[in-house]
N, C-alpha and C positions, 0 to 999 in steps of 0.2 A: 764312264768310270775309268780312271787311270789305274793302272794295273805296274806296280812297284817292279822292281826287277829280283825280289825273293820270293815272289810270287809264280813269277816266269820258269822261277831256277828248279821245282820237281820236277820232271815230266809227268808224272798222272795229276798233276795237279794243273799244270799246263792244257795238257790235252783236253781234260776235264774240262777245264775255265773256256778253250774255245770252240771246247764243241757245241756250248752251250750257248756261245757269243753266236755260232753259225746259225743255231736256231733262232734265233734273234731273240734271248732273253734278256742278252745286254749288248751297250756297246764299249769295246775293250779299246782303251786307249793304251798310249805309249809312247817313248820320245826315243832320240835316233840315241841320246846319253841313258837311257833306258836299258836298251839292246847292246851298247858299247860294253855298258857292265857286262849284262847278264855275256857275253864274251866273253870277258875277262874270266869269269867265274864258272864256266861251261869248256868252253874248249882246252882241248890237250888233258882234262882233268876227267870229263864224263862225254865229248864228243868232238870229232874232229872237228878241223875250220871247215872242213868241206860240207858236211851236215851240217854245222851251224848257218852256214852261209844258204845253205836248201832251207834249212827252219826258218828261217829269216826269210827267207823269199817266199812261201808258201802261205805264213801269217802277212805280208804284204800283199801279194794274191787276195787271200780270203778275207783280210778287212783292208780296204784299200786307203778308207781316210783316218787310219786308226793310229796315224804316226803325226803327233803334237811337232808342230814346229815354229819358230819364231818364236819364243820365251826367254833367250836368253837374257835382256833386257831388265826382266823381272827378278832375277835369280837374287842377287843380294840384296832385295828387301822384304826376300823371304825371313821369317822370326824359329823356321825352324831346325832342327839339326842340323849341324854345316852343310854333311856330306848328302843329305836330303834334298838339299834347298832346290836344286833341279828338278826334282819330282814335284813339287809342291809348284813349283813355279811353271812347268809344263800343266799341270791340273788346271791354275788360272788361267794360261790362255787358252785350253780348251774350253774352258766354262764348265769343269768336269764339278758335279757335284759331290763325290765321293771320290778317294785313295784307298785301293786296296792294296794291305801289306799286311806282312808277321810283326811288321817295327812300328806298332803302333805309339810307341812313348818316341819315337823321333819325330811324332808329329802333336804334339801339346794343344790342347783347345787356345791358349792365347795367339799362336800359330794359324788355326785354321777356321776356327768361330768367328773371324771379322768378315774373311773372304767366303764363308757359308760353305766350306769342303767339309764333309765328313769322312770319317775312319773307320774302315771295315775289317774286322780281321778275313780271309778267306773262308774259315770257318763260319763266323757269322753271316756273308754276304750269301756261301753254299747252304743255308738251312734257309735264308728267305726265300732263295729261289726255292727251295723244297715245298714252302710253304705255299708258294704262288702258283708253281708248275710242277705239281710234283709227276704226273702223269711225262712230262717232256725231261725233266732229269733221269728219272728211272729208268726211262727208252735211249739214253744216251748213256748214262752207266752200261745199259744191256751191252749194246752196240760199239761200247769200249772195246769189252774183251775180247770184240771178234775182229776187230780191226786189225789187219796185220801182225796176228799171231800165231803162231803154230809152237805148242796147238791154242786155242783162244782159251782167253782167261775164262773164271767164273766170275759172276759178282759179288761174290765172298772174296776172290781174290783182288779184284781190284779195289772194294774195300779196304779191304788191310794193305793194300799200297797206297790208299790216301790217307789211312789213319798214319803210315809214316810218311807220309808226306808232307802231313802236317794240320789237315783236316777231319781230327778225332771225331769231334761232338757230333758233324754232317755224317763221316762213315758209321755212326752208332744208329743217327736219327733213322737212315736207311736201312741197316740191318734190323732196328725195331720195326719196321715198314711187314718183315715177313720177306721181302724180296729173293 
């Protein structure tokens, strides 16, 4: 699954998506034009270049073949949003079956139905794992809050950091859970 670069951009949404990946619920793609944004969009604004550059090396680490490369080729006979077409065009030469993002109208079925990509909101993608694993999400929501906190979150709070993060419907599905 390629993993858009507004995806990347919360941090509990981030952390969330690869602690999940670590479990091997999925596997998290991405391109080096990926990370170039989320840069742009991240540093000096919500974290240094120095953390970015540790962020960056620590998801390298932990998924080693998760950075798409060799697609530029394909990029302008992508049919989708201009400023997409690199996302979209990384997805193919991964052979990614899926795009997760928030912009899902930057990616139109005439777009993405020929090459067999689907579109997931991260909402949507977070409630199937729920559905499939729910037992392995709830043990890594726990396991959020204790992670380099002080003092650790609850999972009431890290809920409501994902419901602003952007992941409403999944932080509801889990709070109806009783957790």
């Amino acid at each position: 699954m390629l993993v858009d670069t507004c995806v990347l951009y919360p941090s509990i949404l981030r952390d969330t998506l690869l602690q999940l990946a670590e479990r091997g619920l999925f596997q998290p793609l991405w391109s080096k034009d990926i990370l170039d944004e989320l840069r742009r969009n991240l540093v000096d604004r919500v974290i240094t270049a120095e953390s970015f550059e540790h962020l960056v090396g620590q998801m390298a680490i932990a998924f080693e073949d998760s950075c798409v490369v060799d697609f530029g080729h394909l990029i302008a006979d992508m049919k989708c949003e201009k400023k997409d077409r690199h996302v979209l065009a990384a997805a193919v030469a991964a052979q990614a079956d899926v795009i997760m993002t928030f912009n899902t109208k930057d990616f139109p079925p005439n777009a993405t139905d020929e090459l067999a990509i689907g579109i997931l909101t991260p909402d949507d993608f977070l409630l199937e794992l729920l559905e499939a694993s729910e037992a392995v999400v709830l043990s890594v929501l726990r396991q959020q809050g204790n992670r380099n906190r002080r003092p650790p979150k609850t999972i009431d709070e890290i809920l409501n950091s994902l419901m602003r993060g952007g992941v409403p419907l999944f932080a509801r599905a889990v709070m109806e859970l009783g957790t």
